[in-house]
C-alpha positions, 0 to 999 in steps of 0.5 A, spaced: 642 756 584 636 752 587 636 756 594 630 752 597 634 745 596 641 748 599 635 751 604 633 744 605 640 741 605 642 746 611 636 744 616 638 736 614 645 737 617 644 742 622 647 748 618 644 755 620 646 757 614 651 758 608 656 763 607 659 765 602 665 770 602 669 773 596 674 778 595 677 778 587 673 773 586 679 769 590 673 765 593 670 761 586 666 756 589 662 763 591 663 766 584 660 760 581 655 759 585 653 766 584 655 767 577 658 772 579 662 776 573 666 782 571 670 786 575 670 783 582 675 787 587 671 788 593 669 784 599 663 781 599 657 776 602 652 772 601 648 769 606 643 763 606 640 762 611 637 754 614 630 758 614 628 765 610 630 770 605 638 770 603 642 777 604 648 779 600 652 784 603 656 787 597 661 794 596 656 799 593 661 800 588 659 793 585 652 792 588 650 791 580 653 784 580 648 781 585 642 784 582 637 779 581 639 774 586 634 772 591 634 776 597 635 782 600 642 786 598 645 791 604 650 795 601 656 797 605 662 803 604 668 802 609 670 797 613 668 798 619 660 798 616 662 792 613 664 789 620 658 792 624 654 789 617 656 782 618 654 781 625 647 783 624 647 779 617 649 773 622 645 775 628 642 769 631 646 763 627 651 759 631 653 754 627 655 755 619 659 753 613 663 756 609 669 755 604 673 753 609 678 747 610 681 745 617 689 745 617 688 746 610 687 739 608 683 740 603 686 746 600 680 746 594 675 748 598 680 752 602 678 759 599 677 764 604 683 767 608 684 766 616 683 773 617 675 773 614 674 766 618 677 770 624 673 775 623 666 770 623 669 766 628 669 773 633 662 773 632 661 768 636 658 763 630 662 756 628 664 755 622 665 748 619 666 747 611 663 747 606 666 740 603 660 736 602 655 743 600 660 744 594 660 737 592 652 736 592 651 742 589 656 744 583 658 737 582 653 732 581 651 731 574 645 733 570 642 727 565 644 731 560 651 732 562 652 724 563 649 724 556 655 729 554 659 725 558 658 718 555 659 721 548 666 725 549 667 717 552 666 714 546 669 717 542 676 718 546 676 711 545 676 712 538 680 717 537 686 714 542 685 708 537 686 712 531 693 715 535 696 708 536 694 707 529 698 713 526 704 711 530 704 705 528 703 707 520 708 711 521 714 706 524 712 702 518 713 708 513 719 709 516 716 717 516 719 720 522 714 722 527 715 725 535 711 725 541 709 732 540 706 730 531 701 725 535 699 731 540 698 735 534 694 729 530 689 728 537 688 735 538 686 735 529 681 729 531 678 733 537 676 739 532 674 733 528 670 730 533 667 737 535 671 736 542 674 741 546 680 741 552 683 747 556 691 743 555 694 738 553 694 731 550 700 728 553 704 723 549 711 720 552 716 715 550 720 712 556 724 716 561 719 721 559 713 717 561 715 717 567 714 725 569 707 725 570 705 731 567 710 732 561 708 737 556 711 735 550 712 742 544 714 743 538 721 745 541 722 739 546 719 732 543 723 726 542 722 722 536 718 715 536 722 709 534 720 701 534 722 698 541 718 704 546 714 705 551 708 710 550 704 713 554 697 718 551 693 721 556 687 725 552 682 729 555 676 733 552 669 735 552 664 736 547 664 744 544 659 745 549 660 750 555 655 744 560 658 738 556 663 734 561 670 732 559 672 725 559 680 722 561 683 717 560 690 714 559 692 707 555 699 704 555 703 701 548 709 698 545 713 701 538 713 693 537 710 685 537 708 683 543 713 678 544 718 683 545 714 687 550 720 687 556 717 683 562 718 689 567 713 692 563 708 688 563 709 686 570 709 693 573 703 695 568 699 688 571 700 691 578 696 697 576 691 694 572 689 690 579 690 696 583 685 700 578 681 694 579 681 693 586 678 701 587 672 699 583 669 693 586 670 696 592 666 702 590 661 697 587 661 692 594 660 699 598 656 704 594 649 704 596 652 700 603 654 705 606 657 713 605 664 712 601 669 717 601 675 719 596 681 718 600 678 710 602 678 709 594 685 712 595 687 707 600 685 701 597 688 702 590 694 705 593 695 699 597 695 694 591 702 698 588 705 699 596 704 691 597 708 691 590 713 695 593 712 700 588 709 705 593 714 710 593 713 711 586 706 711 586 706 720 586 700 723 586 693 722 588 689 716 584 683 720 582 681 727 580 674 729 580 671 731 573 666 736 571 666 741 566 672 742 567 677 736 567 679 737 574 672 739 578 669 741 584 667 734 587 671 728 591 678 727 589 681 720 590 686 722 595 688 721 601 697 723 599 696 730 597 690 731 600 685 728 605 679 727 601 673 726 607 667 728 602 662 723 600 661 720 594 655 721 591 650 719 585 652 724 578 659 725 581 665 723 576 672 721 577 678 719 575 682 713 577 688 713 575 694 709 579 701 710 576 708 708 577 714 713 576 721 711 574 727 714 572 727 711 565 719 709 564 713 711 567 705 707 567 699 710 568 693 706 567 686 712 567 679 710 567 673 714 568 667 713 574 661 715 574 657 714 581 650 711 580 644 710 586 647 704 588 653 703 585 657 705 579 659 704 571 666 705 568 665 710 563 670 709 558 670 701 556 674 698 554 679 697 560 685 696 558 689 690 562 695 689 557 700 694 555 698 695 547 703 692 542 703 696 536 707 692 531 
């Protein structure tokens, strides 16, 4: 944690201070900011102030986890002591941040309870949210996570290749194979390809590519057979705890191009324009001016909804990526969620436009890296029709 560069961040924004407030690590903007680890059960604050030295207000029980930190640490006992502690921890502040989201708009950085915020609030002290702290501070990335970035990349494009490969290779032998045998193999390639993920891939055929988060198993898996539609998402990182992951979607036909029905190619051109569009609007805006999630939502979401596909179009149009796959920064969103942070350089994110119908479904995926004055696409190449594989 670079206290002296948040400390600046504060000043520049006419913050006086940051807190951060957990309890059960419940809070884990705080706790990883913190790299807090173990046993969390008791309250706890960590203040850093525009100017001066942090304090911690830490249960005795756990003073051991914030050993080391920067700043003095008090100890407390009792509730009472807590509260009368945290108004001489807040004494002379009037306006700070914390994680906190009006109307809970923003439910990611909407992680301290209404009580706590009550609490703070009666100290006479303005709270705004941390939104834009978070986004600056945990998720911009490295030089050396955007290499890792860039690797993990590349080699989803190989291996989502290879996927498509083996399905068609399969069709052609006559073997039989299911969504959940492609899941398998692209999970074998990862490890071959010294990749990690948390869950996942997904492969879907039909009516199943139109539940967006379909989870094939070993149980439930429809076979694939010559004349389907195909939806692979795949996402993982290298086996590194700071590598960042990269995601995409891509789209194929269980048959020779000619036999891809109309419906699908025009319903899948009506992604790749909205896909489209969201980009050249961050490259004509970026460096222009500040540019945030939910606008990015809006320009893409507006292609599908002037299609009149809206209805369709059921959740957000990005997420933002980091270590995880759905990190701490900007999402693309403005349905289920109202996304006001800035985007800013080493900030990644997906965009990812779909539509859902009963007996099909379509999702285009590519990743986004924001630079000084723009962008780059991250996963070339962008696929502009859906894939035949016969």
């Amino acid at each position: 944690m670079d206290t002296k560069a948040i400390q600046t961040y504060l000043s520049a924004h006419d913050l006086d201070g940051w807190l951060l407030a957990d309890f059960h690590g419940h809070n884990d903007v705080a706790v990883n900011m913190l790299q807090l680890s173990g046993i969390l059960t008791r309250r706890s604050f960590y203040f850093i102030p525009a100017e001066g030295e942090p304090r911690a207000l830490v249960n005795v029980i756990e003073k051991e986890k914030f050993h080391g930190m920067p700043g003095r640490i008090i100890e407390y006992t009792g509730y009472k002591m807590l509260e009368s502690e945290l108004k001489l921890l807040l004494a002379g502040a009037t306006r700070i941040a914390m994680e906190y989201s009006p109307r809970g708009r923003l439910p990611y950085i909407g992680l301290v309870d209404a009580g706590t915020v009550e609490l703070v609030r009666e100290l006479g002290v303005e709270i705004v949210s941390s939104d834009d702290l978070v986004a600056h501070f945990q998720a911009r990335l490295s030089a050396e996570q955007i290499a890792s970035h860039h690797k993990a990349a590349r080699n989803l494009m190989e291996i989502k290749d290879k996927a498509f490969d083996h399905i068609a290779e399969s069709l052609r032998s006559g073997n039989m194979i299911t969504e959940y045998n492609v899941c398998s193999f692209v999970r074998e390639q990862f490890t071959e390809y010294n990749m990690t993920c948390a869950e996942g891939p997904i492969c879907a055929v039909d009516a199943h590519a139109g539940d967006p988060h379909y989870e094939p198993s070993a149980d439930s898996s429809s076979t694939i057979e010559k004349g389907q539609l195909i939806l692979i998402d795949m996402w993982a990182k290298m086996n590194d705890v700071q590598a960042v992951y990269g995601d995409i979607t891509w789209m194929g036909y269980t048959g020779p191009k000619a036999d891809i029905p109309d419906k699908y190619n025009e319903i899948f051109s009506i992604l790749v324009k909205a896909r489209d569009r969201a980009v050249a609007f961050l490259r004509e805006s970026l460096g222009q001016r500040p540019v945030r999630g939910f606008e990015v939502d809006d320009i893409c979401r507006g292609v599908v909804i002037e299609a009149g596909y809206g209805k369709f179009f059921t959740h957000r149009t990005g997420h933002s990526i980091t270590t995880s796959g759905h990190g701490p920064g900007p999402n693309i969103d403005n349905l289920e969620t109202e996304d006001r942070r800035e985007l800013q350089p080493g900030h990644l994110f997906s965009i990812e436009p779909g539509i859902y119908l009963t007996d099909c479904g379509f999702r285009t995926e590519i990743d986004v890296l924001v630079n000084h004055d723009s962008c780059e696409v991250t996963t070339l190449p962008l696929q502009t029709d859906i894939l035949p594989l016969l």
